[in-house]
C-alpha positions in Angstrom: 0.0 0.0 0.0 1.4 3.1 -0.9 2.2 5.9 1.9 -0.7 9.0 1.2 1.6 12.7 0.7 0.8 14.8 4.0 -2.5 17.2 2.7 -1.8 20.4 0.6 -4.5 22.6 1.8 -6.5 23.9 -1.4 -7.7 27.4 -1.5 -11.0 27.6 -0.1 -13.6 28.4 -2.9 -17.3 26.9 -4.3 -18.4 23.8 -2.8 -17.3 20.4 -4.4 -19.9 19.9 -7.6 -20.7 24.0 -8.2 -19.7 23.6 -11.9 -19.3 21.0 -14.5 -15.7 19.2 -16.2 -14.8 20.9 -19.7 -15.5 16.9 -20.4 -18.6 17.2 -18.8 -19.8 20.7 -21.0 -18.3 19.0 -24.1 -21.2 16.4 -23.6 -24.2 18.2 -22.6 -23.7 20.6 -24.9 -23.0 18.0 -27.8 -26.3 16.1 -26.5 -28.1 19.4 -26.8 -27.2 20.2 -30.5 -28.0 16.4 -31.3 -31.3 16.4 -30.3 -31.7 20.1 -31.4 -30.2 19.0 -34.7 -32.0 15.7 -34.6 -35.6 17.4 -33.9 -34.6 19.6 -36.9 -34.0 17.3 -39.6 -36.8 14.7 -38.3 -39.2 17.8 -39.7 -37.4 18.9 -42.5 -37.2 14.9 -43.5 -34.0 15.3 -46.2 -32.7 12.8 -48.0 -36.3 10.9 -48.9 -37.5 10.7 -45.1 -39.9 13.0 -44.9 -42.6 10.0 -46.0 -42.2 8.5 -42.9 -44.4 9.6 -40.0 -43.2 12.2 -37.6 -42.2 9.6 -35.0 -40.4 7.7 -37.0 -38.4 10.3 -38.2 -38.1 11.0 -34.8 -36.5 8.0 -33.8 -34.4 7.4 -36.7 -32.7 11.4 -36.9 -32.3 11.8 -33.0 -30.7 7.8 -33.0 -28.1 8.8 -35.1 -27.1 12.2 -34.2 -27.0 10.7 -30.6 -24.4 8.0 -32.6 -22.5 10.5 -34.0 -22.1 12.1 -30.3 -21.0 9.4 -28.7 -18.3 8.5 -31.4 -17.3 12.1 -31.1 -17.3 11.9 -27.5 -14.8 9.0 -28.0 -12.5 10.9 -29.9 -12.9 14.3 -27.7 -11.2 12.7 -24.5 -8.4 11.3 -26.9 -7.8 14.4 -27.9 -7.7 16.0 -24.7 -5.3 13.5 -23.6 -2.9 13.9 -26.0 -3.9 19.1 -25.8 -4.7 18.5 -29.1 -8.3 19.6 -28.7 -6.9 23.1 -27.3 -4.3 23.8 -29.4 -5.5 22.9 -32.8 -10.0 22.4 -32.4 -10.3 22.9 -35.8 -7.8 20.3 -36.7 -9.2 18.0 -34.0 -12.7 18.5 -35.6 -11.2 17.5 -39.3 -9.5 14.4 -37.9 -12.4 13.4 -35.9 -14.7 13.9 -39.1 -12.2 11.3 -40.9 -12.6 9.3 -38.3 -16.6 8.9 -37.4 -17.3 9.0 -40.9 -17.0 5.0 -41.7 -18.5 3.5 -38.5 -21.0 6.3 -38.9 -21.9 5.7 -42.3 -22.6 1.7 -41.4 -24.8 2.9 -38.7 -26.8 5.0 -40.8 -26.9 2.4 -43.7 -28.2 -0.1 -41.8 -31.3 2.5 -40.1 -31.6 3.8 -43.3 -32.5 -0.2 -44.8 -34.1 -1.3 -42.0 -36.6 1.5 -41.5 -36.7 3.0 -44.9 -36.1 0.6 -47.3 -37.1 -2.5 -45.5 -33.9 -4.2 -46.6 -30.2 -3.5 -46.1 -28.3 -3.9 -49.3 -24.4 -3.9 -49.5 -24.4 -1.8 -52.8 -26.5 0.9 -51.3 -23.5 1.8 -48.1 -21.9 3.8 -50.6 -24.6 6.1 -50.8 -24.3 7.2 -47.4 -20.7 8.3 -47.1 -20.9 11.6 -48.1 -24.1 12.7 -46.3 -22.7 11.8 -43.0 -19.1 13.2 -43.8 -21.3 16.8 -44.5 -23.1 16.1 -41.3 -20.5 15.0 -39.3 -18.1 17.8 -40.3 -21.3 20.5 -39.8 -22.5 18.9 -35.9 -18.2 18.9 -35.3 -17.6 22.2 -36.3 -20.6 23.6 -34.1 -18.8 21.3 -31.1 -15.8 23.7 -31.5 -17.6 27.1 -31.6 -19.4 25.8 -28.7 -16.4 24.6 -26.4 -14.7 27.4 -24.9 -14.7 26.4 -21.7 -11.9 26.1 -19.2 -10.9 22.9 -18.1 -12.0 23.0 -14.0 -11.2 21.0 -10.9 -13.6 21.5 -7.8 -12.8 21.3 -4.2 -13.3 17.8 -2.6 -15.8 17.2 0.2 -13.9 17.3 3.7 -13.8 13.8 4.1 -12.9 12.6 0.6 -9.1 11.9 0.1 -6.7 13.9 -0.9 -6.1 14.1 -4.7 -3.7 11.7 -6.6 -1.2 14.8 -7.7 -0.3 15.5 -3.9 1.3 12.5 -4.1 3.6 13.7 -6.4 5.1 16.7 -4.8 8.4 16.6 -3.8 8.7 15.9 0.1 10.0 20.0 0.6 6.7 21.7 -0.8 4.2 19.0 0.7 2.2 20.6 3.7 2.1 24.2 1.7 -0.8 25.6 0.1 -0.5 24.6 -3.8 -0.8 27.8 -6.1 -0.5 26.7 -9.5 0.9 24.0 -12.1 2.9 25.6 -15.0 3.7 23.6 -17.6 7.5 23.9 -19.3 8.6 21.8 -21.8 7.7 18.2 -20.8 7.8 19.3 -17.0 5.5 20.9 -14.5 7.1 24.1 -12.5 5.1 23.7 -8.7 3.9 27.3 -7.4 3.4 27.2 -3.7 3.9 28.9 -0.4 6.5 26.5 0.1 8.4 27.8 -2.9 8.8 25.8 -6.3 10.3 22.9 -7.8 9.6 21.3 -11.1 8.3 17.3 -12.0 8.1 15.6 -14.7 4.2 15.1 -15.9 1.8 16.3 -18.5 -0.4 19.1 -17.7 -3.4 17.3 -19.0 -2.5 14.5 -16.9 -1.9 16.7 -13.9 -5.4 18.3 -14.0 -6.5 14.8 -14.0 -5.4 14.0 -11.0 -5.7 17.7 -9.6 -9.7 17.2 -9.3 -10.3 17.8 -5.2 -8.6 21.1 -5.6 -10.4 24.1 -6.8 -9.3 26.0 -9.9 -9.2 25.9 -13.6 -6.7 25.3 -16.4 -7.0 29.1 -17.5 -3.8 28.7 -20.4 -2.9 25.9 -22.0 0.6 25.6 -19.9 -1.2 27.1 -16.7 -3.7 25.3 -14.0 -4.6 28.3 -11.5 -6.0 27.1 -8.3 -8.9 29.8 -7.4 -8.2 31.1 -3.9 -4.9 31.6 -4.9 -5.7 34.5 -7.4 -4.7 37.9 -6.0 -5.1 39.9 -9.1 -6.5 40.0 -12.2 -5.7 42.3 -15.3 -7.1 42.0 -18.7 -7.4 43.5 -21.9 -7.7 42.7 -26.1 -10.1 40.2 -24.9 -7.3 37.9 -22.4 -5.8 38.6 -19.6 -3.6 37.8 -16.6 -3.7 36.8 -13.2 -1.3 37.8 -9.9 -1.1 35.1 -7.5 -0.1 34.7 -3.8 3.6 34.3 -4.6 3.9 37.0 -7.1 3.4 34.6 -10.1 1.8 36.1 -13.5 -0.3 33.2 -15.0 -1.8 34.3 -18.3 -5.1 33.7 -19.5 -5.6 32.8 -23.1 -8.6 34.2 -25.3 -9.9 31.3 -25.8 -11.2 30.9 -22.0 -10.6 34.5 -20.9 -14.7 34.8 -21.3 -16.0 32.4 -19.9 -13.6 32.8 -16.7 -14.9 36.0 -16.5 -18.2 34.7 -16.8 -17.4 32.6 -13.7 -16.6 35.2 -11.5 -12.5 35.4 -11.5 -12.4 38.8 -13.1 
């Protein structure tokens, strides 16, 4: 059994729960443009399905945007394993296309025979491809105007344990109050009232393991916790923020909204 680090304290903030996981927005609001986009093209009824009764359509439209999310959904926490999502969406939305499109396509083949045709015939598949590449690229590229939404940990309840990264502090900074994770290179530089030191980790790996503390991954080589924010300064739509130590984490554009949204500005 491995030896638990002595607690960091977190900055005391929100309640554990007060807001959701960029994971956690990426879904609900991809769930929300499928069945928006679902309910829309079960009334429009393209591609020959507007014969079908309402209820059908339905079924079959809602079935396969909801499909196409999860298959996306798949792909989304890949590519926010690997930053890829952040620093290049529109690329991420392009490879993810290339990628849903096949399995996609055999889904929708199949619903398409079963429902519509009343058969499923192999020479028809190809027929499908490019209507659910069009699709696919159109409900993707709506995913990325939509997620711009810090990643964000939230502070445990008192008696949960302590979070996994803790365990990874070197013994000198362990008991201090944990400021901020800066990411350099292929290490992690440690911010704390104990000083700083540097691992060697991921920084989507580390906010991971950083849920139980409350903050948000306001750069993509910054996690901020939020009671250790002193200052904040903005301006040309990003910004910066002055922490306990005298640290300058920036914000980047992309999330400087909706952290203002959420109260840090």
């Amino acid at each position: 059994m491995r030896e638990r680090a002595p607690e960091i304290r977190g900055p005391a903030g929100r309640p554990a729960g007060a807001s959701p996981t960029v994971a956690g927005l990426g879904l609900w609001r991809q769930l929300a443009v499928a069945l928006a986009a679902g309910g829309f093209m079960a009334m429009a009824g393209p591609f020959e399905t507007g014969r079908a009764p309402l209820f059908v359509r339905l079924a079959y439209w809602i079935g396969l945007m909801l499909a196409g999310t999860a298959l996306s959904q798949l792909a989304l926490r890949l590519a926010a394993r690997a930053e890829l999502f952040e620093r290049r969406p529109w690329l991420w939305a392009f490879m993810v296309t290339l990628l849903i499109t096949p399995p996609l396509t055999v889904i929708v083949w199949l619903a398409t025979g079963l429902i519509f045709v009343g058969a499923v015939r192999a020479s028809a598949i190809w027929n499908y491809a490019l209507p659910v590449l069009l699709v696919s690229a159109g409900m993707l590229a709506l995913t990325v105007l939509t997620q711009r939404s810090p990643t964000q940990t939230h502070a445990a309840l008192p008696d949960a344990a302590p979070p996994a990264f803790l365990d990874r502090l070197p013994p000198r900074l362990r008991g201090g109050e944990l400021f901020a994770v800066e990411a350099e290179d292929h290490y992690l530089r440690l911010h704390t009232s104990r000083g700083q030191d540097i691992i060697l980790m991921r920084l989507a790996d580390a906010v991971i393991e950083l849920e139980g503390l409350e903050g948000a991954r306001v750069h993509r080589s910054w996690w901020v916790a939020r009671g250790a924010v002193v200052g904040a300064e903005r301006g040309g739509g990003r910004g910066a923020l002055t922490l306990k130590d005298g640290s300058v984490a920036p914000v980047s554009r992309t999330y400087f909204r909706a952290l203002r949204a959420a109260g840090w500005y």
